[in-house]
N, CA, C and O atoms as a Tripos MOL2 file, in Angstrom:
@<TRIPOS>MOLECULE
protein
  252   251    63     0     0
PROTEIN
NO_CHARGES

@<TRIPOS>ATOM
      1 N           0.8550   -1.1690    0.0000 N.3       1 UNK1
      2 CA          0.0000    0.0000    0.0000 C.3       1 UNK1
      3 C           0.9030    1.2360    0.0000 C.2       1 UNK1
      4 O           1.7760    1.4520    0.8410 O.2       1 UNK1
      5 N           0.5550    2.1260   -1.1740 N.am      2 UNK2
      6 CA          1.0190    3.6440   -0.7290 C.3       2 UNK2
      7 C           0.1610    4.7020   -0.6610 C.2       2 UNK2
      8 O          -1.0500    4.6550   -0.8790 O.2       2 UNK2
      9 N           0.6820    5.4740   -0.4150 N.am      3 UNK3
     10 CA         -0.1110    7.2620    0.2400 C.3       3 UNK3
     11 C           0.7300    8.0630   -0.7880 C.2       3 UNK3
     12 O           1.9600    8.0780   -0.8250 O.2       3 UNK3
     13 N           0.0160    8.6260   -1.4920 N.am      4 UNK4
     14 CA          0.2890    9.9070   -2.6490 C.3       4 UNK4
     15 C          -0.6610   10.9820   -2.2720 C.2       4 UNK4
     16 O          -1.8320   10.7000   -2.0170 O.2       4 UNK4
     17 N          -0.1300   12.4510   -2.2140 N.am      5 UNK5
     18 CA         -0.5310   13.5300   -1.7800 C.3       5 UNK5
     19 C          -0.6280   14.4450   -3.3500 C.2       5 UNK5
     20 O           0.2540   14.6340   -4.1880 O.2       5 UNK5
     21 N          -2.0790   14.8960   -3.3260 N.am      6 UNK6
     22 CA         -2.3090   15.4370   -4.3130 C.3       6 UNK6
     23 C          -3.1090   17.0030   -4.1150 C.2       6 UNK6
     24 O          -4.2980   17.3180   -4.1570 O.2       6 UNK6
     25 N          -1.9820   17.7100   -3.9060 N.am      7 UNK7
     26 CA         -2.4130   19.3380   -3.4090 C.3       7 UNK7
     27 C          -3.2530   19.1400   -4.1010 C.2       7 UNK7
     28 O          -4.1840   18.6630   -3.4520 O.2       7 UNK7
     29 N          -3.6030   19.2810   -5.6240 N.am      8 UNK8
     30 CA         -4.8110   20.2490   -6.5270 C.3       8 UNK8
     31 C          -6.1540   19.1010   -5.8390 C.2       8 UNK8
     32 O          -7.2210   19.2210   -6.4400 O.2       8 UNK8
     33 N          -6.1510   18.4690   -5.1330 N.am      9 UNK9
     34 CA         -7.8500   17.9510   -5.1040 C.3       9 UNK9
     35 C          -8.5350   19.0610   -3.6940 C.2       9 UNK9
     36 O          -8.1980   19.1810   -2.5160 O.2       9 UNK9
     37 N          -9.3050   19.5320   -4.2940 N.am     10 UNK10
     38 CA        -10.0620   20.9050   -3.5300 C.3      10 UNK10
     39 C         -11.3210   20.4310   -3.0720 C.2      10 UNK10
     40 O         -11.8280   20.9710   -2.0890 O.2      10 UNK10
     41 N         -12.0640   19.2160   -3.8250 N.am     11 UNK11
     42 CA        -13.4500   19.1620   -3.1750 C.3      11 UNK11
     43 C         -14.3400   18.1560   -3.7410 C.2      11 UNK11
     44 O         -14.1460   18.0020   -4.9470 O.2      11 UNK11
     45 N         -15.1650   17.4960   -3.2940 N.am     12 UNK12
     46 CA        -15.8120   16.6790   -3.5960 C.3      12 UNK12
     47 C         -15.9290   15.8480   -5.0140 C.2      12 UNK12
     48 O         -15.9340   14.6190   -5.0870 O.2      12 UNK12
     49 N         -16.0390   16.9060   -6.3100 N.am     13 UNK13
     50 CA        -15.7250   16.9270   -7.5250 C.3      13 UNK13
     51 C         -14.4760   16.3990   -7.6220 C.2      13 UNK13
     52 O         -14.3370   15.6970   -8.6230 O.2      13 UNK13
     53 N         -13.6450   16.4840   -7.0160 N.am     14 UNK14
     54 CA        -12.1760   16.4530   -7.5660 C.3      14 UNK14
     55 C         -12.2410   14.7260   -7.1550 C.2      14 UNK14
     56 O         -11.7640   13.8100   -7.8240 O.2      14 UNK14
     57 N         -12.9340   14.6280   -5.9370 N.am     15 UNK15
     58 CA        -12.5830   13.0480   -5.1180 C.3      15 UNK15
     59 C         -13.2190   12.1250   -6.3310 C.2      15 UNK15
     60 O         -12.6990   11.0420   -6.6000 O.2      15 UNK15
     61 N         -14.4200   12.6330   -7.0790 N.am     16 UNK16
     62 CA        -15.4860   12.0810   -7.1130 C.3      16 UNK16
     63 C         -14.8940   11.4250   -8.8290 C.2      16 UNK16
     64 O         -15.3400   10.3750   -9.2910 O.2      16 UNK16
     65 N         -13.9030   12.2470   -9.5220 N.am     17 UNK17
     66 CA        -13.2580   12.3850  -10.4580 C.3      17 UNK17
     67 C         -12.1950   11.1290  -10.2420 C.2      17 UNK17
     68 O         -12.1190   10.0180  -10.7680 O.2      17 UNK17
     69 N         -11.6800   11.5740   -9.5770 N.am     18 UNK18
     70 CA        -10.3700   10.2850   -9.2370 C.3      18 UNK18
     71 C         -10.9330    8.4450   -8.8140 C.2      18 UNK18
     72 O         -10.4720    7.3340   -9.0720 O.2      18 UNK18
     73 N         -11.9840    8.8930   -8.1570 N.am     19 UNK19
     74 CA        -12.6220    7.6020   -7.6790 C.3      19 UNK19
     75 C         -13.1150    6.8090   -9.1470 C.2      19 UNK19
     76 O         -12.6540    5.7230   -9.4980 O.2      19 UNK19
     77 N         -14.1170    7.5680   -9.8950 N.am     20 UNK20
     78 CA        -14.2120    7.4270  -11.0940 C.3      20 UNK20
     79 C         -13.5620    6.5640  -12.1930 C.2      20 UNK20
     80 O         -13.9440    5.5630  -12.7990 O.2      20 UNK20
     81 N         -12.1240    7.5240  -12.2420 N.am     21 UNK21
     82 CA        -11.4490    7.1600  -13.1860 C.3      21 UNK21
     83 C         -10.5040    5.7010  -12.3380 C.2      21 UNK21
     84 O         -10.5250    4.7320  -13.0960 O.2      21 UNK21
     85 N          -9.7180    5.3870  -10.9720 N.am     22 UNK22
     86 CA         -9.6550    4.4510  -10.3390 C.3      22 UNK22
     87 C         -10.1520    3.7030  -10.3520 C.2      22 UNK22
     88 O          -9.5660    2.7610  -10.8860 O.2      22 UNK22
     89 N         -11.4530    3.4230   -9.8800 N.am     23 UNK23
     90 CA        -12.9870    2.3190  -10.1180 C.3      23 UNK23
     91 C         -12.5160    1.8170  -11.8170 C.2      23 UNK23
     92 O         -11.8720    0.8050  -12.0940 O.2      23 UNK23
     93 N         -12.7900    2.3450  -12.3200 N.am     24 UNK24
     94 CA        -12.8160    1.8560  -14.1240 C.3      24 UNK24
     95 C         -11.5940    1.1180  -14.5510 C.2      24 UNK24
     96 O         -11.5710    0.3770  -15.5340 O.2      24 UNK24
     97 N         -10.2580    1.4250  -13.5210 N.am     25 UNK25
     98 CA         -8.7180    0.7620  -13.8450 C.3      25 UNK25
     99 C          -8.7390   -0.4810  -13.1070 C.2      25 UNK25
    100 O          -7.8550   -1.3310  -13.0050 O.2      25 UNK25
    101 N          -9.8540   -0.4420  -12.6300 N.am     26 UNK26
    102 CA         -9.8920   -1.2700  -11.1700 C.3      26 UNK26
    103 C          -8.8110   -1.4310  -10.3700 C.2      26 UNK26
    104 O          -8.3020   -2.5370  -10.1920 O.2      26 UNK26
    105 N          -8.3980   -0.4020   -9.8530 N.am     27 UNK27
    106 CA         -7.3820    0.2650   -8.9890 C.3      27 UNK27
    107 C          -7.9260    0.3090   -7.4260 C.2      27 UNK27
    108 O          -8.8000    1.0930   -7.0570 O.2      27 UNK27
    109 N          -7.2560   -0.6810   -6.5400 N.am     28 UNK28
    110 CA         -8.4070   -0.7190   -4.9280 C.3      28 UNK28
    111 C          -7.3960    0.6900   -4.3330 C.2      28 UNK28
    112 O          -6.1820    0.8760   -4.4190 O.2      28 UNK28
    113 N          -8.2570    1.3500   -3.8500 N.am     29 UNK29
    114 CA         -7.8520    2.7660   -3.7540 C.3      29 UNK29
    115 C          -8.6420    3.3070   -2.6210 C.2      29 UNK29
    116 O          -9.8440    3.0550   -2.5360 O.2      29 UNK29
    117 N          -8.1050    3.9460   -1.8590 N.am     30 UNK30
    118 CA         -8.9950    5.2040   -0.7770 C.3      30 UNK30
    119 C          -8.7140    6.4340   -1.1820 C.2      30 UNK30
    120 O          -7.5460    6.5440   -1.5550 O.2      30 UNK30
    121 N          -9.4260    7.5160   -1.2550 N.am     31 UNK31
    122 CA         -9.6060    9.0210   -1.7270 C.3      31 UNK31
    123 C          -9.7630    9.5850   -0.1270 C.2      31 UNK31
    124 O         -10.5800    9.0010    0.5850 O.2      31 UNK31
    125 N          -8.9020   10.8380    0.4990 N.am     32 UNK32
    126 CA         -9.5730   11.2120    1.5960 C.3      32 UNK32
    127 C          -9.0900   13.0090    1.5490 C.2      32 UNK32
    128 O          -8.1390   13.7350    1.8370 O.2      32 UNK32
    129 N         -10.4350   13.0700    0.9920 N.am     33 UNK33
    130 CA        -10.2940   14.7320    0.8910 C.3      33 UNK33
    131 C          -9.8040   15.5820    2.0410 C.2      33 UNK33
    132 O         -10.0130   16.6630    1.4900 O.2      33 UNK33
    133 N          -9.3230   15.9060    3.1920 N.am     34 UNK34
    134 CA         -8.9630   16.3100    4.3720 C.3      34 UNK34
    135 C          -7.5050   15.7410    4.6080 C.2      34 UNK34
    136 O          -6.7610   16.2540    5.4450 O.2      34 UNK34
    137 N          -7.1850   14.8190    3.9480 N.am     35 UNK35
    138 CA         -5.5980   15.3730    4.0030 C.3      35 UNK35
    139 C          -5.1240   14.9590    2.9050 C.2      35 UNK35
    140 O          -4.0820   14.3110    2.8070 O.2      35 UNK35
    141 N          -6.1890   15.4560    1.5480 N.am     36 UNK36
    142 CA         -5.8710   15.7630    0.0660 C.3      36 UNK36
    143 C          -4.5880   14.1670   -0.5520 C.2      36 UNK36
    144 O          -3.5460   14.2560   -1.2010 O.2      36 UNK36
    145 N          -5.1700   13.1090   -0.0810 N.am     37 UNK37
    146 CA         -4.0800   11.6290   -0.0780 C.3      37 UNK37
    147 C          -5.2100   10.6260   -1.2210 C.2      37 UNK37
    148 O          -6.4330   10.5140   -1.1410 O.2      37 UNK37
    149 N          -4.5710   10.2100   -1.9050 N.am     38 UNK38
    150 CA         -5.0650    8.5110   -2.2920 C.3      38 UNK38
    151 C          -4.3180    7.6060   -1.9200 C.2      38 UNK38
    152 O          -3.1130    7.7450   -2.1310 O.2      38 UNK38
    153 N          -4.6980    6.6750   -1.4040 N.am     39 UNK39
    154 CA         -4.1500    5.4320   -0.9300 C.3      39 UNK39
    155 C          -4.0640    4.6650   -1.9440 C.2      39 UNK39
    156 O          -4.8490    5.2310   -2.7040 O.2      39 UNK39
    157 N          -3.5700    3.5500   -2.6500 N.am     40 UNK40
    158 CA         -3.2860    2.4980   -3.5640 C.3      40 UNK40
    159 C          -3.1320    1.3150   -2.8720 C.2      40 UNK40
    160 O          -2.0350    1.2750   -2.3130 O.2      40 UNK40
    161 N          -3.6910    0.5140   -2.7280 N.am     41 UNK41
    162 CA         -3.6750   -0.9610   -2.1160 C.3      41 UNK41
    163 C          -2.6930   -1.5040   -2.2710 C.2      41 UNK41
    164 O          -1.7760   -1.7160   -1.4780 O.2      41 UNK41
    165 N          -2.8770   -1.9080   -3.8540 N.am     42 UNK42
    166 CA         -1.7570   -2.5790   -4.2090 C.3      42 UNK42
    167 C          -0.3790   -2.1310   -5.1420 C.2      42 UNK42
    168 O          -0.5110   -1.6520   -6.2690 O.2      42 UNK42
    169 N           0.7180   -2.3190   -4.6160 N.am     43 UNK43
    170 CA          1.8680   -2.0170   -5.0990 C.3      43 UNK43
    171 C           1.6370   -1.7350   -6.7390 C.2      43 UNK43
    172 O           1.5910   -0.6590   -7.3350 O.2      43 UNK43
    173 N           1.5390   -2.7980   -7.1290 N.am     44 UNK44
    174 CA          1.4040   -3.6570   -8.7950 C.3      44 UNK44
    175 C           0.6350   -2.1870   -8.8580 C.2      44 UNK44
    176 O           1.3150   -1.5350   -9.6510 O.2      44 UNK44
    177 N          -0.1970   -1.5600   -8.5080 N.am     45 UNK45
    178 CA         -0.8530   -0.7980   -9.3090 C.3      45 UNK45
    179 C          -0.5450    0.7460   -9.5090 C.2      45 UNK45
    180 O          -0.8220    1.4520  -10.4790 O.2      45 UNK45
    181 N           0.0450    1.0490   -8.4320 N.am     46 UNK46
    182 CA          0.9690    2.7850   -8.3650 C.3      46 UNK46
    183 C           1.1430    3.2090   -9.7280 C.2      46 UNK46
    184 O           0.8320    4.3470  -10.0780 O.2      46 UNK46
    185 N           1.5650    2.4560  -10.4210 N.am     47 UNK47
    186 CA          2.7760    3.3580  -11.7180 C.3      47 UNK47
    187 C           1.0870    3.7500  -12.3760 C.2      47 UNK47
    188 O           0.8430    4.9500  -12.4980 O.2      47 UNK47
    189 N           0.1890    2.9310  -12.7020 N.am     48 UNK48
    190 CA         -0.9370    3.1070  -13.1370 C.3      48 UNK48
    191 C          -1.6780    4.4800  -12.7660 C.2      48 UNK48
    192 O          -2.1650    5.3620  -13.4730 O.2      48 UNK48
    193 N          -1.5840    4.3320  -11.5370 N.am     49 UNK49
    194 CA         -2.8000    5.1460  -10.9620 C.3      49 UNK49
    195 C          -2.3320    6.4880  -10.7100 C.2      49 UNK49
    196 O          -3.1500    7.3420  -10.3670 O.2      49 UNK49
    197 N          -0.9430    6.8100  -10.8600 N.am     50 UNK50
    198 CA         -0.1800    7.8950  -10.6990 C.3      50 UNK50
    199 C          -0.4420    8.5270  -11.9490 C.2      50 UNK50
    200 O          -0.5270    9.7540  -12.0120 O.2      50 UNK50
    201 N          -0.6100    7.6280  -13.1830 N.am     51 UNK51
    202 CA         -0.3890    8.1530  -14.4240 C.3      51 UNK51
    203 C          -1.7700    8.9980  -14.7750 C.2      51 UNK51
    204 O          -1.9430   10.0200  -15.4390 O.2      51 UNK51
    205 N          -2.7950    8.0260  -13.9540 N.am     52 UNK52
    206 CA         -4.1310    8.1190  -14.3670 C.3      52 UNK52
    207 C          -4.9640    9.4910  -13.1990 C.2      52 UNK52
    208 O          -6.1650    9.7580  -13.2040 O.2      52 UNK52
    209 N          -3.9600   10.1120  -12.3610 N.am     53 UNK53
    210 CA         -3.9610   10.9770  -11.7180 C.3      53 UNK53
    211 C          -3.1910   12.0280  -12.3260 C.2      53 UNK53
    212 O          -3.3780   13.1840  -11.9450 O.2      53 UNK53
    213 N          -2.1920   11.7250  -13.3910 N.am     54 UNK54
    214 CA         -1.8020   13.0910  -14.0150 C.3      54 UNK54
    215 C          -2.8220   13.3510  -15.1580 C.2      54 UNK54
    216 O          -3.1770   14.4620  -15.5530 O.2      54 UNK54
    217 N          -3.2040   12.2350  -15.5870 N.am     55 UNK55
    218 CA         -4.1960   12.5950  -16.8110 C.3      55 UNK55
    219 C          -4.9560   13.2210  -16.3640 C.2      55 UNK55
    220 O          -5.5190   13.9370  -17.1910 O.2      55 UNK55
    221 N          -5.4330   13.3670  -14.9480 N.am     56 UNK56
    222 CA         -6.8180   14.1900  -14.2580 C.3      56 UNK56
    223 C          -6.2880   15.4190  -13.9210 C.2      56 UNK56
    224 O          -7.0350   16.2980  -13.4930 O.2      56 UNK56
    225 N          -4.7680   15.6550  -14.0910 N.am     57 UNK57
    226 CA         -4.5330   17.0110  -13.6390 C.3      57 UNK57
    227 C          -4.2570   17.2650  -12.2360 C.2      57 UNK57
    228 O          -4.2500   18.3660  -11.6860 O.2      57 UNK57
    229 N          -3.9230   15.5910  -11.4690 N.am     58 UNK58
    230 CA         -3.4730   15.8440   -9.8770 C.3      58 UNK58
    231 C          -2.0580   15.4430  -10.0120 C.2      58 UNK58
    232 O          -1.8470   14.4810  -10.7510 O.2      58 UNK58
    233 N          -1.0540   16.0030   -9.4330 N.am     59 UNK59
    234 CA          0.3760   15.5670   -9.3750 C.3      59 UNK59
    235 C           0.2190   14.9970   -7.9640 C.2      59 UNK59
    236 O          -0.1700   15.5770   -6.9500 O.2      59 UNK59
    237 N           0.6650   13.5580   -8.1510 N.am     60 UNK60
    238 CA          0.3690   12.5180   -6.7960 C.3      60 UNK60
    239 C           2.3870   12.1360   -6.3970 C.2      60 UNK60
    240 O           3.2190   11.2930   -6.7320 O.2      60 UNK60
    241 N           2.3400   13.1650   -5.6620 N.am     61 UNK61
    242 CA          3.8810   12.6240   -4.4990 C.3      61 UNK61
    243 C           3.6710   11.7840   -3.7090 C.2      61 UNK61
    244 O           2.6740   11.9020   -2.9960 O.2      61 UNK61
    245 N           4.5270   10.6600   -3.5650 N.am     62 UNK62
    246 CA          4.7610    9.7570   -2.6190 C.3      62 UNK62
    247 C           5.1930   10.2730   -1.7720 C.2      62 UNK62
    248 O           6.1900   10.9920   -1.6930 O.2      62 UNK62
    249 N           4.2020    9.8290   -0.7670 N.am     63 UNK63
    250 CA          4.3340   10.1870    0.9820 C.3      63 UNK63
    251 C           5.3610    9.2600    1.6210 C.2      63 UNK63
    252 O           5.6030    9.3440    2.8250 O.2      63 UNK63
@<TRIPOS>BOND
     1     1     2 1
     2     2     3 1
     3     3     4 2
     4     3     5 am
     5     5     6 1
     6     6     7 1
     7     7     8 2
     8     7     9 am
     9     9    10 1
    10    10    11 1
    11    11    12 2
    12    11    13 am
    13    13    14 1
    14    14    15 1
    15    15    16 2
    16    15    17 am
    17    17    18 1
    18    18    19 1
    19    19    20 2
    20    19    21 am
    21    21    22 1
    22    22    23 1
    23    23    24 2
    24    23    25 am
    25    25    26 1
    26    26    27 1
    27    27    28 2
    28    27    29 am
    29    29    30 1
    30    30    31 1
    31    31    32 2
    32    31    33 am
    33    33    34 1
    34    34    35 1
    35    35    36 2
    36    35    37 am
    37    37    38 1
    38    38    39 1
    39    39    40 2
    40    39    41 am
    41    41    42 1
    42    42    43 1
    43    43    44 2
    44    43    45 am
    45    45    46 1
    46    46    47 1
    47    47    48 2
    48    47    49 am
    49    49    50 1
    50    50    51 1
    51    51    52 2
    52    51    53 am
    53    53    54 1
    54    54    55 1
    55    55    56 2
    56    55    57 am
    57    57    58 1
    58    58    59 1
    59    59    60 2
    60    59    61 am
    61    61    62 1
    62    62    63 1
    63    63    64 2
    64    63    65 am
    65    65    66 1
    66    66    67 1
    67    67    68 2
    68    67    69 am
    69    69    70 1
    70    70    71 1
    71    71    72 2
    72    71    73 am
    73    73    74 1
    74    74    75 1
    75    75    76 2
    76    75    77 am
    77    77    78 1
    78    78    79 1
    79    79    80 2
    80    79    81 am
    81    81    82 1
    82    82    83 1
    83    83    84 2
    84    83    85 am
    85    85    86 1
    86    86    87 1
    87    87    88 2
    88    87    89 am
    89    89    90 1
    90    90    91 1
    91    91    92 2
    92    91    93 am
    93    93    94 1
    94    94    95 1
    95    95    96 2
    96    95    97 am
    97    97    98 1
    98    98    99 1
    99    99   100 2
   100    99   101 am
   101   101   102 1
   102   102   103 1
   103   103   104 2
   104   103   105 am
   105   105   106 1
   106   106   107 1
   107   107   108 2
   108   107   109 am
   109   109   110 1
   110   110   111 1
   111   111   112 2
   112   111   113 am
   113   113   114 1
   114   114   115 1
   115   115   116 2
   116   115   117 am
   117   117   118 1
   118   118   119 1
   119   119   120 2
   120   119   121 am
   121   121   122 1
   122   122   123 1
   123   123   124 2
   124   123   125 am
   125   125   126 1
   126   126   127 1
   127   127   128 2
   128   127   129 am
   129   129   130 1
   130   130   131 1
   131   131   132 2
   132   131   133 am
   133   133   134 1
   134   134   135 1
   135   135   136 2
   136   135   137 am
   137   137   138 1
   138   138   139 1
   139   139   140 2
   140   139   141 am
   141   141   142 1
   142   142   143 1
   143   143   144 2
   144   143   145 am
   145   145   146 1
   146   146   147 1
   147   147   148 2
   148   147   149 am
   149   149   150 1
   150   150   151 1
   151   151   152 2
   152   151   153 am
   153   153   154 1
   154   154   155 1
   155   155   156 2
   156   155   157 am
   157   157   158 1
   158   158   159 1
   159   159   160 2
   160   159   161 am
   161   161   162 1
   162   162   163 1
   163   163   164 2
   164   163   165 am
   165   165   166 1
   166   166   167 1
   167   167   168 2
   168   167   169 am
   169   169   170 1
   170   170   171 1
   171   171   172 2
   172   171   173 am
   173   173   174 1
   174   174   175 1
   175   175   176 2
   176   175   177 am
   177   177   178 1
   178   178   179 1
   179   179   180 2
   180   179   181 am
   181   181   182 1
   182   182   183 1
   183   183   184 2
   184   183   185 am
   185   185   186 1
   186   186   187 1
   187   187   188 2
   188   187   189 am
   189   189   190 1
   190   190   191 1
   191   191   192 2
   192   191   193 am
   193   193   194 1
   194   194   195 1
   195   195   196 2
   196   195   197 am
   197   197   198 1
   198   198   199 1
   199   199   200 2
   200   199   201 am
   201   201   202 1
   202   202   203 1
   203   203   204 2
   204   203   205 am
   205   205   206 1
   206   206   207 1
   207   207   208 2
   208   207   209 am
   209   209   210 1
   210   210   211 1
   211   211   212 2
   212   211   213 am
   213   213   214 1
   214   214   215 1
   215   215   216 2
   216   215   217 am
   217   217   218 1
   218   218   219 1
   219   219   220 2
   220   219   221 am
   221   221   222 1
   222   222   223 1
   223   223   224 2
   224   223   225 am
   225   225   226 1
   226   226   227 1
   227   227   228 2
   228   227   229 am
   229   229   230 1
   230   230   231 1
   231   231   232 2
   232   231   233 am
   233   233   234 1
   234   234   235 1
   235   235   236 2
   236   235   237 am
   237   237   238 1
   238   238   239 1
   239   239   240 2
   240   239   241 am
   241   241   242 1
   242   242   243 1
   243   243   244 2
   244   243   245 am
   245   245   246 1
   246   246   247 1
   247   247   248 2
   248   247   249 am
   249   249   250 1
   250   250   251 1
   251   251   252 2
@<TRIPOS>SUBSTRUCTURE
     1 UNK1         2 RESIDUE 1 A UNK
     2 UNK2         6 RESIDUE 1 A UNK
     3 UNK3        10 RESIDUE 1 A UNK
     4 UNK4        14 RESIDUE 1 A UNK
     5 UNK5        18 RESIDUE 1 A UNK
     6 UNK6        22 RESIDUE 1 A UNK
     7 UNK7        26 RESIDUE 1 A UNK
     8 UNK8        30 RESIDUE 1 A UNK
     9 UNK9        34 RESIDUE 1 A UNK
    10 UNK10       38 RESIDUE 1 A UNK
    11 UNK11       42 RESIDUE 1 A UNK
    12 UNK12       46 RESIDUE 1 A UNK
    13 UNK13       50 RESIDUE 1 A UNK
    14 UNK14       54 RESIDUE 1 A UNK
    15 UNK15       58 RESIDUE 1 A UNK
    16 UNK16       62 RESIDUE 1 A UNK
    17 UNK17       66 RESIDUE 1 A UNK
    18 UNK18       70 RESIDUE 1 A UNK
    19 UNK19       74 RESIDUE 1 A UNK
    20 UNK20       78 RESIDUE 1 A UNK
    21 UNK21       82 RESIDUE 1 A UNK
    22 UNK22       86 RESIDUE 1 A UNK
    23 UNK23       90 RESIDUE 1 A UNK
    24 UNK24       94 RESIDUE 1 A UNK
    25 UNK25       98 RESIDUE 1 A UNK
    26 UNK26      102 RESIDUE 1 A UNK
    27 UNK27      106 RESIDUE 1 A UNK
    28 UNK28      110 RESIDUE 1 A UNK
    29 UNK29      114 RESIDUE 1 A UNK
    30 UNK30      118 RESIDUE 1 A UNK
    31 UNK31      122 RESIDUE 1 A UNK
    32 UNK32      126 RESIDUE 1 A UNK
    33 UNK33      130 RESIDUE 1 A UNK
    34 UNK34      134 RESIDUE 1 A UNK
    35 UNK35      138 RESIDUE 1 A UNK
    36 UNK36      142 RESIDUE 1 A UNK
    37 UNK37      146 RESIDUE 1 A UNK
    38 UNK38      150 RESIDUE 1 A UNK
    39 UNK39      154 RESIDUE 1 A UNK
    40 UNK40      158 RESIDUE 1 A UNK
    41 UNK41      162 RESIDUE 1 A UNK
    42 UNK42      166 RESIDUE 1 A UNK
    43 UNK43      170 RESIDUE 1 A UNK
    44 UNK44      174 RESIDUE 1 A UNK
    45 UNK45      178 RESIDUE 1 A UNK
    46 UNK46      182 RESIDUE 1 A UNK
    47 UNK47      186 RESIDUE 1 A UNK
    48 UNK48      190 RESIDUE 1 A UNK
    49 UNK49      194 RESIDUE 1 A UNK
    50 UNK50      198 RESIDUE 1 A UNK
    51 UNK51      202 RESIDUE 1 A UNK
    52 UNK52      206 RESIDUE 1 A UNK
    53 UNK53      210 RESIDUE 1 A UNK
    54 UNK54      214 RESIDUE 1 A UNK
    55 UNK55      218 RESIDUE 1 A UNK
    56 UNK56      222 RESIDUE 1 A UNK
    57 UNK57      226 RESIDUE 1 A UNK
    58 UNK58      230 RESIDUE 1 A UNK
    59 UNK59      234 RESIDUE 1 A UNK
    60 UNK60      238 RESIDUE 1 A UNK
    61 UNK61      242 RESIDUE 1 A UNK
    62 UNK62      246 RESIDUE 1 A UNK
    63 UNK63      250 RESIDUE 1 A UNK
């Protein structure tokens, strides 16, 4: 499991966007707007979901 911090997610829309596009990669994932983080379950899936978080316009740093 990792924790990526994504300043630009501002609000519900933004969670609701990432969950979205995650769900569809089938990426097991937590979104937690309040300390602006996605979680990634599984290892195997990071490089993915990082990518699929720049396509949305969030730059996701590893915590």
């Amino acid at each position: 499991m990792k924790v990526f911090k994504c300043e630009e997610m501002m609000c519900g829309h933004c969670v609701s966007r990432i969950d979205t596009a995650l769900d569809e990669a089938k990426i097991a994932h937590k979104t937690d707007l309040d300390t602006k983080t996605v979680t990634i379950e599984e290892d195997g899936s990071c490089a993915k979901a990082v990518e699929i978080l720049d396509d949305l316009g969030f730059s996701a740093v590893e915590q």
